[in-house]
Rosetta silent file (secondary structure, phi, psi, omega in degrees, C-alpha in Angstrom):
SEQUENCE: XXXXXXXXXXXXXXXXXXXXXXXXXXXXXXXXXXXXXXXXXXXXXXXXXXXXXXXXXXXXXXXXXXXXXXXXXXXXXXXXXXXXXXXXXXXXXXXXXXXXXXXXXXXXXXXXXXXXXXXXXXXXXXXXXXXXXXXXXXXXXXXXXXXXXXXXXXXXXXXXXXXXXXXXXXXXXXXXXXXXXXXXXXXXXXXXXXXXXXXXXXXXXXXXXXXXXXXXXXXXXXXXXXXXXXXXXXXXXXXXX
SCORE:     score description
SCORE:     0.000 S_00000001
   1 L     0.000  -37.831  178.631  -15.272  -43.161    0.260 S_00000001
   2 H   -63.839  -40.503 -179.021  -17.485  -40.649    1.986 S_00000001
   3 H   -66.638  -34.059  177.750  -15.698  -41.156    5.293 S_00000001
   4 H   -63.410  -46.253  179.360  -12.325  -40.645    3.514 S_00000001
   5 H   -61.723  -42.567 -179.493  -13.537  -37.331    2.016 S_00000001
   6 H   -66.938  -38.360  178.247  -14.834  -36.191    5.384 S_00000001
   7 H   -66.286  -37.434  178.858  -11.590  -37.155    7.108 S_00000001
   8 H   -66.342  -40.712  178.772   -9.610  -35.274    4.493 S_00000001
   9 H   -65.381  -39.191  177.457  -11.807  -32.226    4.870 S_00000001
  10 H   -62.323  -41.471  178.395  -11.369  -32.410    8.666 S_00000001
  11 H   -61.223  -45.028 -179.820   -7.610  -32.529    8.262 S_00000001
  12 H   -63.642  -38.808  178.822   -7.603  -29.449    6.025 S_00000001
  13 H   -65.135  -38.496 -176.287   -9.745  -27.571    8.555 S_00000001
  14 H   -69.508  -37.463 -179.558   -7.441  -28.613   11.359 S_00000001
  15 H   -72.173  -45.539 -172.915   -4.324  -27.488    9.548 S_00000001
  16 H  -102.439  -36.797 -173.301   -5.633  -24.218    8.141 S_00000001
  17 H  -100.073  -33.485 -172.369   -8.801  -23.218    9.887 S_00000001
  18 L  -109.842   -5.727  178.268   -8.812  -24.570   13.438 S_00000001
  19 L   -74.209  143.480  177.331   -5.110  -24.552   14.221 S_00000001
  20 L   -81.150  -10.664  179.555   -3.915  -21.857   16.563 S_00000001
  21 L   -72.249  129.802 -179.590   -0.705  -21.570   14.570 S_00000001
  22 L   -84.283  158.700  178.585   -0.480  -18.439   12.510 S_00000001
  23 E  -119.686  162.339 -175.665    0.711  -18.354    8.921 S_00000001
  24 E  -131.839  128.241  175.876    2.782  -15.843    7.003 S_00000001
  25 E  -126.193  139.322  178.431    2.457  -14.644    3.425 S_00000001
  26 E  -115.291  137.285 -174.233    4.662  -12.058    1.714 S_00000001
  27 E  -126.240  154.090  166.983    3.500   -9.944   -1.201 S_00000001
  28 E  -102.150  128.201 -174.095    4.916   -7.561   -3.749 S_00000001
  29 E  -123.621  134.952  174.576    2.659   -4.492   -3.987 S_00000001
  30 E  -125.046  143.525  177.628    2.630   -1.736   -6.653 S_00000001
  31 E  -128.507  128.034 -178.143    0.738    1.536   -6.645 S_00000001
  32 E  -112.807  103.802  178.268    0.413    3.720   -9.765 S_00000001
  33 E  -100.180   88.378  179.804   -0.364    7.341   -8.970 S_00000001
  34 L    54.404   44.228  177.508   -0.846    8.952  -12.412 S_00000001
  35 L    95.546  -13.889  179.386    2.248    7.252  -13.797 S_00000001
  36 E   -90.776  105.637 -174.817    4.364    7.520  -10.667 S_00000001
  37 E   -85.098  133.863  171.839    5.035    3.874   -9.679 S_00000001
  38 E  -122.937  126.113  179.226    5.698    2.898   -6.085 S_00000001
  39 E  -107.896  141.186  173.397    6.821   -0.572   -5.165 S_00000001
  40 E  -153.827  168.516  173.341    6.762   -1.980   -1.656 S_00000001
  41 E  -102.373  156.540  176.412    6.517   -5.272    0.128 S_00000001
  42 E  -135.407  145.567 -178.151    3.673   -6.430    2.315 S_00000001
  43 E  -120.513  126.268  176.711    3.457   -9.017    5.046 S_00000001
  44 E  -111.317  115.876  174.158    0.257  -10.873    5.925 S_00000001
  45 E  -103.487  127.692 -172.042    0.061  -12.681    9.211 S_00000001
  46 E  -154.005  161.371  165.146   -3.113  -14.720    9.452 S_00000001
  47 L  -143.389 -168.429 -173.479   -5.181  -17.572   10.734 S_00000001
  48 L   -68.617  -18.622 -172.476   -8.799  -18.553   10.042 S_00000001
  49 L  -114.104  -24.442 -176.105  -10.262  -15.818   12.243 S_00000001
  50 E  -145.760  152.818  174.595   -7.910  -12.825   12.155 S_00000001
  51 E  -157.617  158.011 -178.452   -5.216  -11.287    9.966 S_00000001
  52 E  -139.311  122.143  178.162   -2.968   -8.289    9.738 S_00000001
  53 E  -106.959  127.819 -177.977   -1.414   -6.863    6.561 S_00000001
  54 E  -121.220  124.761  174.389    1.537   -4.487    6.950 S_00000001
  55 E   -89.060  134.971 -174.722    2.940   -2.462    4.092 S_00000001
  56 E  -157.111  179.787  174.369    6.666   -1.738    4.348 S_00000001
  57 L    50.211   59.791  178.462    9.987   -1.390    2.607 S_00000001
  58 L   -63.145  135.170 -172.440    9.125    1.219   -0.005 S_00000001
  59 L  -118.243    8.794  174.857   11.325    0.860   -3.083 S_00000001
  60 L   -59.361  136.996 -174.955   10.327    3.981   -5.048 S_00000001
  61 H   -56.355  -40.688 -178.297   13.608    5.608   -6.214 S_00000001
  62 H   -66.386  -42.279  178.437   12.755    8.937   -4.624 S_00000001
  63 H   -70.562  -33.764 -177.546   11.852    7.366   -1.324 S_00000001
  64 H   -63.398  -19.983  176.934   14.792    4.995   -1.456 S_00000001
  65 L   -72.639  -19.438  179.664   17.098    7.991   -1.128 S_00000001
  66 L   -88.816  165.743  173.871   15.687    8.550    2.328 S_00000001
  67 L   -75.962  112.246 -175.110   16.401    6.480    5.414 S_00000001
  68 H   -55.216  -40.870 -177.016   13.616    3.863    5.355 S_00000001
  69 H   -67.937  -36.946  175.808   13.661    3.441    9.140 S_00000001
  70 H   -65.473  -40.728  179.329   13.349    7.206    9.635 S_00000001
  71 H   -60.191  -45.173 -178.361   10.478    7.333    7.128 S_00000001
  72 H   -70.522  -28.766  176.848    8.615    4.585    8.944 S_00000001
  73 H   -69.933  -30.849  179.991    9.177    6.271   12.330 S_00000001
  74 H   -76.531  -37.731 -176.128    7.590    9.427   10.928 S_00000001
  75 H   -88.301  -37.770 -172.187    4.646    7.686    9.332 S_00000001
  76 L    89.831  175.025  179.956    4.274    4.774   11.705 S_00000001
  77 L   -70.150  132.124  178.467    3.213    1.300   10.784 S_00000001
  78 E   -99.313  107.696 -172.673    0.800    1.088    7.891 S_00000001
  79 E  -133.486  158.656  171.988   -1.535   -1.835    8.658 S_00000001
  80 E  -129.930  116.617 -176.846   -4.891   -3.371    7.804 S_00000001
  81 E  -118.682  134.351  176.814   -6.390   -5.595   10.501 S_00000001
  82 E  -128.681  137.212  176.292   -9.476   -7.818   10.261 S_00000001
  83 E  -130.541  112.098  178.693  -11.128   -9.906   12.950 S_00000001
  84 L   -71.350  -41.426 -173.516  -13.968  -12.256   12.037 S_00000001
  85 L   -72.598  -22.944  176.598  -14.515  -13.388   15.646 S_00000001
  86 L  -108.308   -3.906  173.281  -14.891   -9.821   16.926 S_00000001
  87 L    58.461   55.813  175.662  -16.514   -8.477   13.724 S_00000001
  88 E  -154.768  164.679  173.102  -14.417   -5.369   13.229 S_00000001
  89 E  -135.687  157.260  173.513  -11.587   -3.935   11.140 S_00000001
  90 E  -134.945  132.251  177.760   -8.917   -1.336   11.591 S_00000001
  91 E  -130.413  134.715  172.244   -7.107    0.506    8.803 S_00000001
  92 E   -86.492  130.752 -179.667   -4.348    3.082    8.961 S_00000001
  93 E  -131.738  147.396 -178.935   -4.889    5.965    6.570 S_00000001
  94 E  -106.604  131.206  178.774   -2.738    9.025    5.882 S_00000001
  95 E  -125.348  167.739  177.322   -4.289   12.496    5.590 S_00000001
  96 L   -60.219  -17.374 -179.835   -2.796   15.975    5.192 S_00000001
  97 L   -97.786    3.564  177.574   -3.320   16.348    8.954 S_00000001
  98 E   122.734 -165.830 -176.331   -1.443   13.148    9.805 S_00000001
  99 E   -87.629  139.562  174.396   -2.199    9.464   10.407 S_00000001
 100 E  -127.174  149.733  175.454   -5.666    8.190   11.331 S_00000001
 101 E  -116.358  115.466  179.781   -6.836    4.751   12.328 S_00000001
 102 E   -88.805  135.046  176.366  -10.306    3.865   11.050 S_00000001
 103 E  -133.368  133.043 -178.331  -12.295    1.270   13.014 S_00000001
 104 E  -162.444  173.828  176.026  -15.669   -0.077   12.048 S_00000001
 105 L   -68.789  149.725  176.167  -17.802   -3.246   11.677 S_00000001
 106 L   -70.112  143.283  168.841  -16.841   -5.731    8.973 S_00000001
 107 L  -129.008  113.710 -174.384  -18.733   -5.780    5.761 S_00000001
 108 L   -65.537  125.279  178.104  -18.039   -8.872    3.670 S_00000001
 109 L   -60.955  151.437  178.415  -17.059   -7.914    0.101 S_00000001
 110 L   -99.244  118.864 -178.674  -19.208   -9.082   -2.755 S_00000001
 111 E  -117.751  148.935  166.545  -17.291  -11.214   -5.296 S_00000001
 112 E  -104.693  111.049 -178.421  -18.277  -12.982   -8.497 S_00000001
 113 E   -88.954  126.187 -178.083  -16.381  -16.272   -8.615 S_00000001
 114 E  -102.122   90.378 -172.029  -15.604  -17.485  -12.116 S_00000001
 115 E   -67.299  -21.558  178.888  -15.217  -21.247  -11.571 S_00000001
 116 E   -82.686   -9.700 -179.213  -14.363  -21.831  -15.254 S_00000001
 117 E  -103.356  102.058 -179.728  -11.354  -19.468  -15.023 S_00000001
 118 E  -132.929  155.025  172.355   -8.554  -21.328  -13.326 S_00000001
 119 E  -164.896  168.124  179.405   -4.784  -21.445  -13.529 S_00000001
 120 E  -103.447  126.090  178.149   -1.787  -22.411  -11.499 S_00000001
 121 E  -116.495  110.829 -171.094    0.229  -19.666   -9.879 S_00000001
 122 L    61.936 -122.300  177.744    3.446  -21.000   -8.520 S_00000001
 123 L   -95.702    8.005 -170.822    2.457  -24.126   -6.585 S_00000001
 124 E  -115.657  135.043  174.255   -1.135  -23.140   -6.066 S_00000001
 125 E   -76.353  125.107 -170.521   -4.267  -23.954   -7.965 S_00000001
 126 E  -126.914  150.341  177.566   -6.170  -20.646   -8.324 S_00000001
 127 E  -121.190  144.066 -179.974   -9.636  -19.492   -9.369 S_00000001
 128 E   -85.538  148.838  175.260  -10.552  -16.084  -10.670 S_00000001
 129 E  -142.538  151.790  176.529  -12.992  -13.707   -9.012 S_00000001
 130 E  -126.111  145.223 -179.603  -14.183  -10.194   -9.803 S_00000001
 131 E  -164.351  160.669  177.817  -15.454   -7.610   -7.392 S_00000001
 132 E  -108.952  110.792 -176.025  -15.932   -3.923   -6.677 S_00000001
 133 E  -133.971  145.965  174.245  -13.978   -2.937   -3.540 S_00000001
 134 L    51.987   33.143  176.424  -12.605    0.330   -2.223 S_00000001
 135 L    77.535   12.497 -177.173  -14.205    2.278   -5.121 S_00000001
 136 E  -134.281  155.567  174.267  -12.356    0.193   -7.755 S_00000001
 137 E   -89.869  129.345 -177.141  -13.070   -2.892   -9.878 S_00000001
 138 E  -121.523  149.026  166.213  -10.681   -5.755   -8.970 S_00000001
 139 E  -114.123  129.673 -179.151   -9.706   -9.074  -10.440 S_00000001
 140 E  -129.142  144.492  171.622   -8.383  -11.542   -7.846 S_00000001
 141 E  -114.410  118.924 -178.846   -6.963  -15.034   -8.101 S_00000001
 142 E  -115.526  157.979 -177.850   -7.491  -17.040   -4.923 S_00000001
 143 E  -117.157  112.747  171.980   -6.327  -20.533   -3.963 S_00000001
 144 L   -61.985  -15.503  177.440   -8.687  -23.031   -2.351 S_00000001
 145 L   -61.921  -24.936  177.428   -5.445  -24.934   -1.538 S_00000001
 146 L  -118.370   83.964 -169.416   -5.099  -22.424    1.346 S_00000001
 147 L   -75.701   66.817  171.346   -8.681  -22.336    2.669 S_00000001
 148 L  -124.030  163.347 -172.955   -8.745  -19.015    4.528 S_00000001
 149 L  -103.882   14.827 -173.418  -10.747  -15.975    3.582 S_00000001
 150 L  -101.076  176.404  178.581   -8.015  -13.325    3.857 S_00000001
 151 L  -171.493 -173.525 -175.266   -5.713  -11.439    1.498 S_00000001
 152 L   -78.906  155.234  173.168   -3.475   -8.434    1.160 S_00000001
 153 L    58.772 -124.586 -179.614   -4.542   -4.900    2.029 S_00000001
 154 L  -106.063   16.542 -176.175   -8.380   -4.638    2.206 S_00000001
 155 L   -95.106  122.753  177.858   -9.005   -7.538   -0.149 S_00000001
 156 L  -166.382 -177.482  176.217  -10.724  -10.575    1.448 S_00000001
 157 L    98.840   11.130  179.013  -13.906  -12.581    1.471 S_00000001
 158 L  -108.586  155.395 -179.019  -13.054  -15.410   -0.919 S_00000001
 159 L   -75.791   53.816 -179.237  -12.890  -19.199   -0.133 S_00000001
 160 L   162.560  151.378  179.492   -9.109  -19.227   -0.313 S_00000001
 161 E   -57.273  133.582  179.157   -6.087  -17.038    0.172 S_00000001
 162 E   -74.200  117.747 -177.254   -5.824  -14.230   -2.380 S_00000001
 163 E   -95.779  -43.516  178.037   -2.586  -14.969   -4.358 S_00000001
 164 E  -133.455  149.047  174.752   -2.757  -12.263   -7.076 S_00000001
 165 E  -161.801  147.631  176.353   -5.051   -9.223   -7.382 S_00000001
 166 E  -156.445  149.328  176.130   -5.136   -6.031   -9.379 S_00000001
 167 E   -83.642  141.307 -177.110   -7.508   -3.105  -10.011 S_00000001
 168 L   -66.408  -18.030  176.928   -8.735   -2.820  -13.589 S_00000001
 169 L   -86.364    4.342  176.520   -7.718    0.829  -13.713 S_00000001
 170 L    73.563   19.085 -173.357   -4.112   -0.199  -13.146 S_00000001
 171 L   -86.353  -40.810 -174.396   -3.714    1.680   -9.877 S_00000001
 172 E  -141.462  143.875 -179.697   -2.898   -1.135   -7.447 S_00000001
 173 E  -148.308  150.546  180.000   -1.693   -4.705   -7.679 S_00000001
 174 E  -135.477  139.104  178.226   -0.567   -7.503   -5.388 S_00000001
 175 E  -133.677  127.554  178.159    1.472  -10.647   -6.080 S_00000001
 176 E   -69.010  130.482  176.809    2.200  -13.420   -3.570 S_00000001
 177 E   -99.217  -40.131 -178.505    5.921  -13.944   -3.127 S_00000001
 178 E  -159.396  158.220  179.033    6.018  -16.656   -0.485 S_00000001
 179 E  -142.006  136.027  179.834    3.849  -18.544    1.997 S_00000001
 180 E  -151.937  154.788  174.916    4.907  -20.382    5.118 S_00000001
 181 E  -109.279  113.833 -177.351    3.494  -21.799    8.311 S_00000001
 182 L  -150.344  170.702 -177.822    5.646  -20.789   11.211 S_00000001
 183 L   -78.650  104.803  176.299    5.560  -19.622   14.832 S_00000001
 184 L  -147.082  138.231 -175.215    4.738  -15.928   14.668 S_00000001
 185 L   -78.151  143.211  172.650    2.590  -13.798   16.889 S_00000001
 186 L  -122.793  106.494 -172.059   -0.557  -12.121   15.653 S_00000001
 187 L  -118.034  131.796  176.118   -1.568   -9.424   18.140 S_00000001
 188 L   -58.285  127.922 -179.578   -4.568   -7.084   17.781 S_00000001
 189 L   -60.481  138.408  174.493   -3.172   -3.550   17.243 S_00000001
 190 L  -106.584  115.177  179.124   -3.420   -1.211   20.212 S_00000001
 191 L  -122.044  154.080 -177.526   -4.084    2.367   19.250 S_00000001
 192 L   -75.174  -32.746 -176.669   -4.879    5.401   21.358 S_00000001
 193 L  -149.752  137.891  175.624   -7.722    6.666   19.218 S_00000001
 194 L  -123.736  156.837  176.686   -9.840    5.384   16.354 S_00000001
 195 E  -132.152  164.124  177.891  -12.386    7.066   14.164 S_00000001
 196 L   -83.265  165.678  175.905  -15.267    5.932   11.903 S_00000001
 197 H   -57.247  -41.069  179.838  -15.103    6.135    8.086 S_00000001
 198 H   -62.845  -43.188  178.094  -17.537    9.086    8.269 S_00000001
 199 H   -63.204  -38.313  178.956  -15.299   10.920   10.794 S_00000001
 200 H   -60.473  -42.523 -179.012  -12.307   10.212    8.540 S_00000001
 201 H   -61.824  -36.369  175.892  -13.982   11.915    5.604 S_00000001
 202 H   -66.498  -45.128  177.118  -14.508   15.008    7.746 S_00000001
 203 H   -61.550  -43.771 -179.754  -10.863   15.000    8.825 S_00000001
 204 H   -61.926  -44.361 -178.648   -9.749   14.517    5.208 S_00000001
 205 H   -64.060  -38.022  178.972  -11.977   17.386    3.992 S_00000001
 206 H   -64.241  -43.577 -178.653  -10.550   19.635    6.773 S_00000001
 207 H   -66.355  -37.823  179.051   -6.993   18.754    5.737 S_00000001
 208 H   -64.987  -41.285  178.226   -7.671   19.415    2.045 S_00000001
 209 H   -60.159  -44.397 -179.398   -9.184   22.774    3.040 S_00000001
 210 H   -64.213  -39.575  177.547   -6.095   23.725    5.012 S_00000001
 211 H   -66.289  -40.747  178.605   -3.791   22.832    2.113 S_00000001
 212 H   -61.118  -43.196  178.687   -5.904   24.791   -0.305 S_00000001
 213 H   -65.510  -39.011  178.684   -5.837   27.895    1.884 S_00000001
 214 H   -66.157  -39.067  176.641   -2.095   27.557    2.316 S_00000001
 215 H   -63.575  -42.572  178.567   -1.540   27.333   -1.450 S_00000001
 216 H   -62.258  -40.796 -177.034   -3.663   30.379   -2.024 S_00000001
 217 H   -67.144  -38.720 -177.583   -1.809   32.297    0.705 S_00000001
 218 H   -79.628  -12.913 -177.796    1.618   31.398   -0.645 S_00000001
 219 L   -66.095  125.943 -172.120    0.674   32.277   -4.209 S_00000001
 220 L   -60.464  -44.265 -174.351    2.715   35.424   -5.088 S_00000001
 221 L   -92.186   -6.031  178.287    0.041   37.157   -7.158 S_00000001
 222 L    56.607   28.847 -178.519   -2.924   35.960   -5.056 S_00000001
 223 L  -108.060   21.458  177.914   -4.833   35.317   -8.244 S_00000001
 224 L   -65.364  135.133 -177.322   -5.615   31.665   -7.669 S_00000001
 225 L   -59.952  147.152 -177.623   -9.169   30.965   -8.761 S_00000001
 226 L   -60.123  -34.402 -177.039  -11.762   30.802   -6.018 S_00000001
 227 L   -93.818   16.008  177.729  -12.790   27.277   -6.955 S_00000001
 228 L   -59.277  139.558 -176.284   -9.192   25.967   -7.022 S_00000001
 229 L  -132.678  161.383  178.157   -8.968   22.508   -5.461 S_00000001
 230 L  -107.648  125.107  176.833   -6.327   20.062   -4.301 S_00000001
 231 L   -83.895  127.922  178.471   -6.360   16.591   -5.769 S_00000001
 232 L  -109.979  126.049  179.323   -5.819   13.846   -3.181 S_00000001
 233 L   -95.515  131.037  173.663   -4.744   10.377   -4.302 S_00000001
 234 L  -142.373  130.038  178.229   -5.911    7.423   -2.253 S_00000001
 235 L   -59.229  -32.514  177.145   -5.832    3.758   -3.304 S_00000001
 236 L   -91.755   94.709 -176.858   -9.167    3.364   -1.464 S_00000001
 237 H   -70.356  -21.293 -178.268  -11.386    5.659   -3.489 S_00000001
 238 H   -64.680  -20.757  178.046  -14.408    4.944   -1.362 S_00000001
 239 H   -77.293   -9.297  179.479  -12.929    7.174    1.338 S_00000001
 240 H   -99.023   -7.999 -174.981  -13.155   10.094   -1.066 S_00000001
 241 L   -82.619    0.000    0.000  -16.837    9.585   -1.879 S_00000001
């Protein structure tokens, strides 16, 4: 019996963890910015050691009036890349000064796994976990049926693919739409320049300052209060701290 269990475990590792074949998961993603809902799709290409999540196909009504391809050419690809074997991550972030790519060492998220909270989502047996990531409290449902540690966006670190996840403040949510094993390339992103999270905060502060000065200058009566500030919304609140 023990040998059978070991053999089964080996087969699972071979299919999901040790195979060079990449897998593909597609997600529905929603972001709530003070009542303004934005829907988009996300694609996760992954194996046991690396993964890349790309947000695309924005479906917000206001954005949908624009040419999606033109919009993506202006912004560029929005991705989150993680490499366990090289111990680093890269995230694309948008600031008032343009697009930045943050690169830094990986820090494994801390999750509380609730083994007594289980349910089936689609065809997958899932277990609940809670954690504080990106400045928000999250609930995630992961599936040990797919034994990889990745998930959408910046959510990862559980013993199974993250199938559903949402922040308790209602700002961001992800739902798995489909999962498949197919021949698809996973290539480490090549970017001209990367910055650290600390450097990003400096860039963001500079951009907010420029916008604030521009608003004051354009104000017709020039009576904007001296302590006037610009609110910046970011799903990852930790970058604002």
């Amino acid at each position: 019996m023990k040998s059978f269990v070991f053999m089964l475990f080996f087969i699972v590792l071979n299919v999901f963890g040790m195979s060079s074949q990449n897998m593909l998961a597609k997600y529905h993603q929603t972001v709530n910015n003070e009542g303004k809902m934005t829907d988009c799709s996300g694609t996760l290409i992954f194996n046991s050691q690396e993964w890349k999540y790309v947000s695309s196909e924005f479906k917000n009504e206001k954005v949908a009036q624009e040419d999606d391809s033109t919009l993506m050419r202006l912004i560029g690809e929005l991705f989150n890349f993680r490499s366990l074997k090289k111990d680093f991550y890269m995230d694309v972030e948008i600031t008032p000064l343009g697009k930045c790519v943050i690169k830094d060492e990986l820090q494994t998220p801390s999750w509380e796994i609730l083994n007594d909270s289980t349910k089936k989502i689609g065809n997958y047996n899932c277990t609940m976990a809670k954690g504080h990531l990106c400045g928000r409290d999250f609930v995630a449902w992961f599936s040990p049926d797919i034994p990889v540690t990745c998930g959408p966006w910046k959510l990862w670190g559980l013993p199974g693919l993250i199938v559903d996840a949402y922040s308790l403040d209602g700002v961001i949510a992800f739902n798995l739409l489909s999962f498949s094993s197919e021949h698809i390339d996973l290539v480490e992103p090549v970017v001209k320049r990367t910055i650290t999270p600390e450097e990003f905060k400096i860039v963001l502060k500079k951009g907010i300052g420029q916008i604030t000065r521009a608003v004051k200058f354009s104000n017709s009566n020039r009576e904007l209060e001296a302590d006037a500030s610009i609110d910046i919304f970011m799903p990852d609140k930790s970058l604002l701290e």
